[in-house]
VOPAGU-2260 file (C-alpha; in pm, 1 decimal, decimal comma):
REM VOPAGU-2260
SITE   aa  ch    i         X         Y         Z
SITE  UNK   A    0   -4765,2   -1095,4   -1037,8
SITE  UNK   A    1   -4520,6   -1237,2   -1307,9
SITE  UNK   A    2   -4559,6    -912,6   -1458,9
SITE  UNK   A    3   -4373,2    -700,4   -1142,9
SITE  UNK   A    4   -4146,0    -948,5   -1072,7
SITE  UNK   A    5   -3975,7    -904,8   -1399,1
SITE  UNK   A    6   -3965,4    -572,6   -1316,6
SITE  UNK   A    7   -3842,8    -554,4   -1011,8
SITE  UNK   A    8   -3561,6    -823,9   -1161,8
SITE  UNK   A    9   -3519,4    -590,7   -1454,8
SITE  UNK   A   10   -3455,0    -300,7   -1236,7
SITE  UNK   A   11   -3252,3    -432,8    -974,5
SITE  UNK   A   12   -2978,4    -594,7   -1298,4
SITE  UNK   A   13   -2972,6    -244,2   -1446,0
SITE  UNK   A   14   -2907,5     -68,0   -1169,9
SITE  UNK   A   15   -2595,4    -325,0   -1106,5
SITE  UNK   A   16   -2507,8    -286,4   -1453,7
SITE  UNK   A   17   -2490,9      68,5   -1429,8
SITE  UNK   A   18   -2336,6      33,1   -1086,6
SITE  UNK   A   19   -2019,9    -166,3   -1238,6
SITE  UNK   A   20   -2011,4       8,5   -1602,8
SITE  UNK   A   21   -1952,2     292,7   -1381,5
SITE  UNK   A   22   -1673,4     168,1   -1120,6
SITE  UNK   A   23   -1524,1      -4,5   -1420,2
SITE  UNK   A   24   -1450,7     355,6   -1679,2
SITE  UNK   A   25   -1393,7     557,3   -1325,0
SITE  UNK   A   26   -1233,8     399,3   -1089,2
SITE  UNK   A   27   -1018,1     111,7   -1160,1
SITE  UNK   A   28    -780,6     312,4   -1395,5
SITE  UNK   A   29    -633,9     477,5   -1067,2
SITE  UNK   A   30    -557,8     170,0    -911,8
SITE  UNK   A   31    -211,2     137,3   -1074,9
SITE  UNK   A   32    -145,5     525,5    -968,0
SITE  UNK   A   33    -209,2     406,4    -597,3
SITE  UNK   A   34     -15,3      72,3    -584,4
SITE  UNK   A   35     244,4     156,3    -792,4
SITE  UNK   A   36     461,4     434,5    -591,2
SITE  UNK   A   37     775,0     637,1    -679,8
SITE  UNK   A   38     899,2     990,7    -560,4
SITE  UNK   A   39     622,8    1176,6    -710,4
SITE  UNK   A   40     436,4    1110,7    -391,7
SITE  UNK   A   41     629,7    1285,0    -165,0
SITE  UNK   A   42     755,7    1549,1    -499,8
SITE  UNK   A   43     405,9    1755,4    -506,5
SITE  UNK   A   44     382,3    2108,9    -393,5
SITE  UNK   A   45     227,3    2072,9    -101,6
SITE  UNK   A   46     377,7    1782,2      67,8
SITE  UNK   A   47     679,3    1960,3      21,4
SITE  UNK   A   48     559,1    2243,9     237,8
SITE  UNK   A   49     578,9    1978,3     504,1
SITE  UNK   A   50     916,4    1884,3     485,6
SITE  UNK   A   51    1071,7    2192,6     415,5
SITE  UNK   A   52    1384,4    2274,0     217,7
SITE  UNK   A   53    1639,1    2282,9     564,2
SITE  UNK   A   54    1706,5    2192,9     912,7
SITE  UNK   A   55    1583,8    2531,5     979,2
SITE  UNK   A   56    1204,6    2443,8     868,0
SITE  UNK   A   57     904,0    2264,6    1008,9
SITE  UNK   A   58     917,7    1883,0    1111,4
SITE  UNK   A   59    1337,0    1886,3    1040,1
SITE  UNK   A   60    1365,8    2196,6    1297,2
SITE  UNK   A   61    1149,4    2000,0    1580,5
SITE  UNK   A   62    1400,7    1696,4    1516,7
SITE  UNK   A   63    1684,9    1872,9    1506,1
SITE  UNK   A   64    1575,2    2014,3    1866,8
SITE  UNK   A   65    1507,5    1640,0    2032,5
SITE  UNK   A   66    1919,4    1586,3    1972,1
SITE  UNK   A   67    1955,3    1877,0    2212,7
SITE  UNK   A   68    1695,6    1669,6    2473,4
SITE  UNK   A   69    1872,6    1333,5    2377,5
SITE  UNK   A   70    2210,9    1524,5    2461,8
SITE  UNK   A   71    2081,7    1675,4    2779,5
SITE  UNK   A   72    1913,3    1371,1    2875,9
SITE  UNK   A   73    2256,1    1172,7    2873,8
SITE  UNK   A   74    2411,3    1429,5    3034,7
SITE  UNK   A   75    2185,2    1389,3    3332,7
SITE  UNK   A   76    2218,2    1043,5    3309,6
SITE  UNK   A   77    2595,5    1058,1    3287,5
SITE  UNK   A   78    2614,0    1287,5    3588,7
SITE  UNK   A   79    2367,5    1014,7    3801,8
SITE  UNK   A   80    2556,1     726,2    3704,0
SITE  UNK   A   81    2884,3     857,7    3836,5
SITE  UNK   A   82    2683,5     935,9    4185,8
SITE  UNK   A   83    2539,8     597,5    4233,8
SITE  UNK   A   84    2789,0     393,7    4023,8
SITE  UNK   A   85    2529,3     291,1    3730,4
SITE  UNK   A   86    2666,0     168,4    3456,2
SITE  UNK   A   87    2607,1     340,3    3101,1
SITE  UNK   A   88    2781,2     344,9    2766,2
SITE  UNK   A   89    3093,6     548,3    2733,0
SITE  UNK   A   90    3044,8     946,0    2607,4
SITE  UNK   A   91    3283,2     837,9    2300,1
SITE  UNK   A   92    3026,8     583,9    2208,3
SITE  UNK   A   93    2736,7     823,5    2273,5
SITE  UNK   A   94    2907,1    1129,5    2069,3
SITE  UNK   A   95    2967,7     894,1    1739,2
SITE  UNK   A   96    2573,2     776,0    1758,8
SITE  UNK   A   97    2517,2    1133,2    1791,4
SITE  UNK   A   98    2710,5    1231,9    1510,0
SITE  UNK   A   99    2614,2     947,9    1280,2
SITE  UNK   A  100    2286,1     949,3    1344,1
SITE  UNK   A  101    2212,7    1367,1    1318,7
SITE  UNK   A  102    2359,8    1336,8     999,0
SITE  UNK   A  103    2091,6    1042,1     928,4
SITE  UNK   A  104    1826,3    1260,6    1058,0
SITE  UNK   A  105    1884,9    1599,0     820,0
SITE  UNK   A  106    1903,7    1345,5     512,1
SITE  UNK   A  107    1623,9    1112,8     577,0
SITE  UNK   A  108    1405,6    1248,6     356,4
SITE  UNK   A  109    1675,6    1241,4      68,3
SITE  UNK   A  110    1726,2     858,4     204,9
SITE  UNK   A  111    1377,8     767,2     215,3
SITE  UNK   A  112    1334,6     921,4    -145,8
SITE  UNK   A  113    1636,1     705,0    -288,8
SITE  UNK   A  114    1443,5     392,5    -114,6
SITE  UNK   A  115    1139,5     472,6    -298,6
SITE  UNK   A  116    1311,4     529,4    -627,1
SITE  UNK   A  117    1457,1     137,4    -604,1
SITE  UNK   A  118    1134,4      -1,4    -480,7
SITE  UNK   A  119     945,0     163,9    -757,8
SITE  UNK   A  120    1239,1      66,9   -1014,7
SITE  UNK   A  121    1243,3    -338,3    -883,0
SITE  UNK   A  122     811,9    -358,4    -918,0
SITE  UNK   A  123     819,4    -170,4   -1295,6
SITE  UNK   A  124    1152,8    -440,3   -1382,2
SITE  UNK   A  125     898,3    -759,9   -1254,7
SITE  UNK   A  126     582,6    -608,0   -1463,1
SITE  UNK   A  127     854,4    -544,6   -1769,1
SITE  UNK   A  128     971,6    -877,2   -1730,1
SITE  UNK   A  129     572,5   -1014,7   -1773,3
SITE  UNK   A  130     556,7    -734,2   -2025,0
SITE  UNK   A  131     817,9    -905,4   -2240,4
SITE  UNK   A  132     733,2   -1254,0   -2182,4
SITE  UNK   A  133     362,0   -1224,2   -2257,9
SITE  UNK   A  134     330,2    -929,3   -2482,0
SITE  UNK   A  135     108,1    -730,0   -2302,1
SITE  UNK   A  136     107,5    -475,5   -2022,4
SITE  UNK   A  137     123,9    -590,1   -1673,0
SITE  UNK   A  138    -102,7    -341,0   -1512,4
SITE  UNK   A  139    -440,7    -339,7   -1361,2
SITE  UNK   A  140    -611,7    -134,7   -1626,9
SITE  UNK   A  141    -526,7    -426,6   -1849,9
SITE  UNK   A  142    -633,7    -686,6   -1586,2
SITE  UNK   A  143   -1005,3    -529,4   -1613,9
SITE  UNK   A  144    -990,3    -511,9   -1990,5
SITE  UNK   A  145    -899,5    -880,4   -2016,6
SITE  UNK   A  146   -1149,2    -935,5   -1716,1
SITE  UNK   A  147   -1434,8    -753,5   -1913,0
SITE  UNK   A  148   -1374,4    -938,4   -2244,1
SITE  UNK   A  149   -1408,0   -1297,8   -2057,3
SITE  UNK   A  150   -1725,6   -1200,8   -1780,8
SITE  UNK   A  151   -1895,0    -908,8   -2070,1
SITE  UNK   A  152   -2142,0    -768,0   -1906,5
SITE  UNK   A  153   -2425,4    -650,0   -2174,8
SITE  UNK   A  154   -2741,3    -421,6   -2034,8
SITE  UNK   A  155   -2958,6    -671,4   -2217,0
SITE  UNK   A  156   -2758,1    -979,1   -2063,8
SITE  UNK   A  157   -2686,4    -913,9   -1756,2
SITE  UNK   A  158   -2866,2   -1094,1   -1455,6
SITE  UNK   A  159   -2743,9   -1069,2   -1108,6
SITE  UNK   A  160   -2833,5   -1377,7   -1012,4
SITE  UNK   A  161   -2657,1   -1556,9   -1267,2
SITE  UNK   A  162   -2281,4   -1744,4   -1256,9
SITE  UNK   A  163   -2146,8   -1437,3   -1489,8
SITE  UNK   A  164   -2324,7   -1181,1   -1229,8
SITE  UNK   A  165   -2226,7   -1372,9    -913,2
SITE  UNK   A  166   -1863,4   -1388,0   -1057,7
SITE  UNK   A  167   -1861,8   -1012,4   -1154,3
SITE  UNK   A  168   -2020,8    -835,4    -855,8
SITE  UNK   A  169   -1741,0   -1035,5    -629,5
SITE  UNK   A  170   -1482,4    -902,9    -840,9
SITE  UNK   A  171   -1588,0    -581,1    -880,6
SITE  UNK   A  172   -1626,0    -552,6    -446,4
SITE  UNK   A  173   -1342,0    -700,2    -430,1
SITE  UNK   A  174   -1162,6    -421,3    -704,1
SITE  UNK   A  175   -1358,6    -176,1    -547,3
SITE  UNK   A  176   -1205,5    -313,9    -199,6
SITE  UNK   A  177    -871,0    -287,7    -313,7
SITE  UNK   A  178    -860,0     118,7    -382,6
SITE  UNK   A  179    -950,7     165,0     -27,8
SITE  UNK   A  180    -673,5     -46,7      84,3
SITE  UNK   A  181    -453,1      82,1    -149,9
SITE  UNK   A  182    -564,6     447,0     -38,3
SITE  UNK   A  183    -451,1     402,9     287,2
SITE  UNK   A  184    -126,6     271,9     197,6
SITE  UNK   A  185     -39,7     565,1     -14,9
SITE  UNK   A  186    -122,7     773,6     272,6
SITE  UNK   A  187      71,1     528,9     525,6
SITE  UNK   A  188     382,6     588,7     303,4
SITE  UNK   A  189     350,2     991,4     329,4
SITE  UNK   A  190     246,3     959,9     672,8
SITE  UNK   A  191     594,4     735,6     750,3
SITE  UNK   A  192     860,1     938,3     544,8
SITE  UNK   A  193     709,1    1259,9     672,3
SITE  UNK   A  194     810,7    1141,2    1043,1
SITE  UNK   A  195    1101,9     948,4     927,9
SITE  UNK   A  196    1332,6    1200,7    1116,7
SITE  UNK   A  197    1154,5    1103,3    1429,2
SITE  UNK   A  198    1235,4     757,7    1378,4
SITE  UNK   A  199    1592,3     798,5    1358,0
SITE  UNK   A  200    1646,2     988,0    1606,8
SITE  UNK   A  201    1520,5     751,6    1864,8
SITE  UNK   A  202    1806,1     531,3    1757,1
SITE  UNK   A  203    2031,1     760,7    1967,8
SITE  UNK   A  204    1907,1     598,4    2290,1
SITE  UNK   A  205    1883,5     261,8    2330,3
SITE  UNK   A  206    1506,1     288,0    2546,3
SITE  UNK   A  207    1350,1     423,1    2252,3
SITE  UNK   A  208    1529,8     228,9    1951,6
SITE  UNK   A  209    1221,1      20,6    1949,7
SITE  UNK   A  210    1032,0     319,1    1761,2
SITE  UNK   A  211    1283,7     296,8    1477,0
SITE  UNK   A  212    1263,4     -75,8    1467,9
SITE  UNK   A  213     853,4     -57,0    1423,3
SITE  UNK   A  214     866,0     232,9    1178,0
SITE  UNK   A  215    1100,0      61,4     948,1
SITE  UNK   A  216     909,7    -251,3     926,9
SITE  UNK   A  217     620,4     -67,9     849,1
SITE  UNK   A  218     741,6     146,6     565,7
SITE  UNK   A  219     980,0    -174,8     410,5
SITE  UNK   A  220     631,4    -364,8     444,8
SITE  UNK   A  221     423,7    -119,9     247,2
SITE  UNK   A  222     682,3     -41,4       5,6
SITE  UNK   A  223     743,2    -451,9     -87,1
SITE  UNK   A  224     419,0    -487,1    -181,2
SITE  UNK   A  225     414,0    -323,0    -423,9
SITE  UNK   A  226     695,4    -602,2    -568,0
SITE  UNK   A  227     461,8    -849,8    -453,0
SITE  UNK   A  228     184,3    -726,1    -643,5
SITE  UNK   A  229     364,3    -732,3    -989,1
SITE  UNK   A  230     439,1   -1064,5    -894,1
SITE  UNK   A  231     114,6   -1134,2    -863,5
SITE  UNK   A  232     -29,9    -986,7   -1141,0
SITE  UNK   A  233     269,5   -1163,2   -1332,1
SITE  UNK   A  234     101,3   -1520,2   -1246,8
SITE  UNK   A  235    -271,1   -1389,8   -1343,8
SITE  UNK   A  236    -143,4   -1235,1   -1630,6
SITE  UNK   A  237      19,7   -1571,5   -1727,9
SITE  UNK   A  238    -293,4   -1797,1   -1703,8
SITE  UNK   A  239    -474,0   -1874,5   -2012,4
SITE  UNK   A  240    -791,3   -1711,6   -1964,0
SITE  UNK   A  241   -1108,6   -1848,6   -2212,8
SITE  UNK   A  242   -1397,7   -1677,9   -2180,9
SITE  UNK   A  243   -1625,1   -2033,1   -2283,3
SITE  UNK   A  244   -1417,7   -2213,8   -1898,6
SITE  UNK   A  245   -1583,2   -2122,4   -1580,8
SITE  UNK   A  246   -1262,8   -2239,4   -1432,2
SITE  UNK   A  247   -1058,4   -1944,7   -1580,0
SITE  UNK   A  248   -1328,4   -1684,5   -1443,6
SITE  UNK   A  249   -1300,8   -1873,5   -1063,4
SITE  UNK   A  250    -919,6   -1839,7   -1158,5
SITE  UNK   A  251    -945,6   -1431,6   -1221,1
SITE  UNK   A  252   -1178,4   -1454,0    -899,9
SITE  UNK   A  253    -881,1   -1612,2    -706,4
SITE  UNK   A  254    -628,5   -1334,6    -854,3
SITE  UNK   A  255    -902,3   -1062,0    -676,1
SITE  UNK   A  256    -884,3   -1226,1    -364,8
SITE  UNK   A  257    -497,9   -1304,2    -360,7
SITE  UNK   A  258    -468,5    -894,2    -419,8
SITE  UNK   A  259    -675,6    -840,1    -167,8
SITE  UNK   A  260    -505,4   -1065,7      95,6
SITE  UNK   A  261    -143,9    -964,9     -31,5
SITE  UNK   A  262    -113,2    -662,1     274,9
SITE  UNK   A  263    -197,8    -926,1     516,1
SITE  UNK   A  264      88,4   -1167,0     391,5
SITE  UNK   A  265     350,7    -922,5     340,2
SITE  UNK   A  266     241,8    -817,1     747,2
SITE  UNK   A  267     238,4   -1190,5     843,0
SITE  UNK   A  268     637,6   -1228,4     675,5
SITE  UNK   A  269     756,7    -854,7     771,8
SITE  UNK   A  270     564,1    -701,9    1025,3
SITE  UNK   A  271     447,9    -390,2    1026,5
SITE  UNK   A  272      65,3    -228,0     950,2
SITE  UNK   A  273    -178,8    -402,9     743,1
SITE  UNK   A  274    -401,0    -230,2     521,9
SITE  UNK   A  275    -661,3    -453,1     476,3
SITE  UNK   A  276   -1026,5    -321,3     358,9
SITE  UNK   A  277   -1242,7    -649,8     444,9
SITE  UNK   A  278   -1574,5    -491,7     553,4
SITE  UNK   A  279   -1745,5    -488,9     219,1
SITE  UNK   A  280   -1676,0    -794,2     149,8
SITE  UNK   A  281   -1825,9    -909,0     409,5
SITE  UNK   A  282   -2109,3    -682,0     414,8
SITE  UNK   A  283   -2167,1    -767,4      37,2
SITE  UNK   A  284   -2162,6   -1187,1     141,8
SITE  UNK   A  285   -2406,7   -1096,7     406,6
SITE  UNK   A  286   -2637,1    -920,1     125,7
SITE  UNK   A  287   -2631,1   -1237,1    -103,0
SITE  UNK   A  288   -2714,5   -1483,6     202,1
């Protein structure tokens, strides 16, 4: 009986050891491609395609026709309100919004590419700053080397069931939680500059400003944490870490979990979309109860 319980034990640590020798050499390295953004996202081949090169392609051609509607639309309006006495704004008001904000709508894409440029070049300034201070790169494929070095996991070592295991598979979910969080906020970001002319159009009328109000929280959200994040990994990266403390391994377990819960803050103080992955975790406590 002793005899298959060891190897059932034996068995179910190497398959987690292979499990997270894995996710650690394959996966984690892209997590600094996906959190931290600049231009190339919206600079490949084939999201170009979707924006086009003019108003005279795709999406821009589609916005460019709602101006006509918005026009027609106060027209009507205008026409009604001198019938029935209604009171609107003046057609020298509505003409300048028109004209300010058509010229907004044919360079959004060029504005929302200069607003990724800054927000990528404030996040690299915080992680050169830590970079400086501590003498070591602030990224995340450093955060799992240092990570490894204090919780090693060895094939001939490693227990699931023990403090070192615990500690490790939590990280490691919660890592592994991260990427599909971060995922979706890459995609978010694409998803929100490619219909960035549809936001500002909807400034033109005062009904459907509320669209360009929800849209910009959204994208400044997504975009700031990505600051918020090198500020974060600034603090863990500033820690004294000993690999002997089981304090400093709860401390690189609270780093995990303040990563994890930094798209719900940055919602909480903006507003905007969360992209919060919290179903493994919870599906992983459920496992270990």
């Amino acid at each position: 009986m002793e005899d298959i319980t060891t190897v059932i034990t034996n068995t179910i640590n190497e398959l987690f050891y292979t499990l997270f020798s894995s996710i650690d050499n394959s996966i984690y390295s892209t997590l600094d491609d996906l959190v931290f953004i600049n231009i190339d996202i919206i600079k490949n081949s084939s999201f170009q395609q979707l924006l086009g090169e003019s108003s005279y392609n795709n999406l821009l051609l589609i916005a460019n026709s709602l101006i006509i509607g918005f026009f027609l639309y106060y027209s009507c309006k205008l026409l009604v309100s001198n019938l029935i006495f209604l009171q609107i704004e003046k057609p020298i008001q509505f003409l300048f919004k028109l004209i300010i904000y058509t010229i907004l709508i044919n360079f959004s894409y060029f504005l929302c590419e200069q607003i990724l440029n800054i927000n990528f070049l404030i996040s690299s300034s915080i992680c050169e700053i830590g970079s400086n201070i501590f003498n070591t790169n602030i990224s995340f494929s450093n955060l799992i080397n240092n990570l490894n070095n204090i919780i090693s996991i060895e094939d001939t070592s490693f227990s699931i069931l023990s403090i070192d295991g615990i500690i490790k598979s939590f990280i490691s979910i919660g890592l592994f939680n991260l990427i599909f969080s971060y995922s979706l906020r890459f995609i978010m970001i694409q998803v929100l500059v490619l219909i960035s002319p549809f936001a500002f159009i909807t400034l033109i009328n005062n009904s459907t400003s509320w669209f360009f109000k929800s849209w910009y929280r959204s994208l400044l959200s997504l975009l700031l944490l990505q600051s918020f994040i090198s500020i974060i990994l600034l603090v863990t990266f500033s820690i004294k870490y000993l690999d002997t403390n089981i304090i400093s391994k709860f401390l690189y377990v609270g780093s995990i979990y303040a990563l994890t819960k930094s798209t719900t803050f940055m919602k909480e103080l903006i507003g905007g979309i969360s992209t919060e992955v919290v179903q493994g975790l919870n599906s992983f406590s459920k496992i270990l109860k």
